[in-house]
N, C-alpha and C positions, 0 to 999 in steps of 0.2 A: 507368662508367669511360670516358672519352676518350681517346684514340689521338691521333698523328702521326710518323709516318716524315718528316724532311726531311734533306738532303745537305746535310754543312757538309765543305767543304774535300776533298771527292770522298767523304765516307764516308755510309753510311747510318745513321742515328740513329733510335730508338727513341723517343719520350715517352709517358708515362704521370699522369694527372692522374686520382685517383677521392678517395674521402671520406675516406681517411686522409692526403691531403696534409697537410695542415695540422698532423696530431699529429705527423708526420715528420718535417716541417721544423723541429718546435718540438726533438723528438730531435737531430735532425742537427745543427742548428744554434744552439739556445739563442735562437733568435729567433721571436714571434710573426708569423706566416704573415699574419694578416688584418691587423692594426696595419699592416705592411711594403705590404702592397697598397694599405691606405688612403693610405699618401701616395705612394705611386706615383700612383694617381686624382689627390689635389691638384697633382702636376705633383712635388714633390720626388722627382725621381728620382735613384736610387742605383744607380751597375752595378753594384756586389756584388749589391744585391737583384736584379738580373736574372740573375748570374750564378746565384745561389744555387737561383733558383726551378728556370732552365732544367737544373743540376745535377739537382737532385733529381726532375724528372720524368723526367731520363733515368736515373736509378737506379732509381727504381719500376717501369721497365721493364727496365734491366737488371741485375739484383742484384752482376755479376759487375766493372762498372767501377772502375773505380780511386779514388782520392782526390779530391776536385773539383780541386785544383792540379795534381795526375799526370794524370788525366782533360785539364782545359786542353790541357796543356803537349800531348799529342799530335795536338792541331791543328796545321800551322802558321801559317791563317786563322782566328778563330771571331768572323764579324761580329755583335755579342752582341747590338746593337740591331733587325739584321734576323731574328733567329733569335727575340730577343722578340716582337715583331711576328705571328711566325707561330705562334706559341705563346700568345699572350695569351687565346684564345677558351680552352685550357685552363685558363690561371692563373686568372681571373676564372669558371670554370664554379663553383667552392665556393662562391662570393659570392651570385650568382643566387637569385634565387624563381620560382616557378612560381605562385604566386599572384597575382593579380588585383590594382594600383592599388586598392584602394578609393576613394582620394581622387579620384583620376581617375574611374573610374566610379558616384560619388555624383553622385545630381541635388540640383540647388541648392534650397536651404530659401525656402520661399514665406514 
């Protein structure tokens, strides 16, 4: 599980990213979680998907917020591209391997 506390708009915030993201958002939202990241990576970026993801980590942490629109609305700043930003090392942690390049660490055929 990964963690981050950041202050949007004076308040302190909560995120949560562990290994059921994914089935979560697909719940919450009717939307594949990895698809929606893969074109993020290609540059087609969508703020809903930034909204949605940063939503839902903050619900994983705290069960008790509100609707993602009721949730918004009680901002009355929520800079969504700086708050992705600080959050992306959790959105992309599902993504990740632990495993070694192969290709990278293959020696070349004589």
């Amino acid at each position: 599980m990964m963690e981050k506390v950041l202050t949007i708009d004076g308040k302190q915030v909560k995120f949560v990213a562990n290994g059921s993201t994914p089935i979560r958002y697909m719940a919450e939202f009717g939307k594949d979680y990895f698809e929606e990241l893969t074109e993020i990576e290609k540059g087609n970026l969508s703020g809903m998907s930034f909204y949605r993801m940063v939503y839902l980590m903050a619900k994983t942490a705290n069960k008790d917020i509100p609707p993602m629109e009721e949730w918004l609305a009680s901002f009355d700043k929520f800079p969504i591209f700086d708050v992705y930003e600080q959050l992306s090392p959790l959105i992309f942690a599902n993504i990740k391997t632990n495993k070694p390049n192969k290709k990278k660490n293959r020696l070349p055929k004589r």
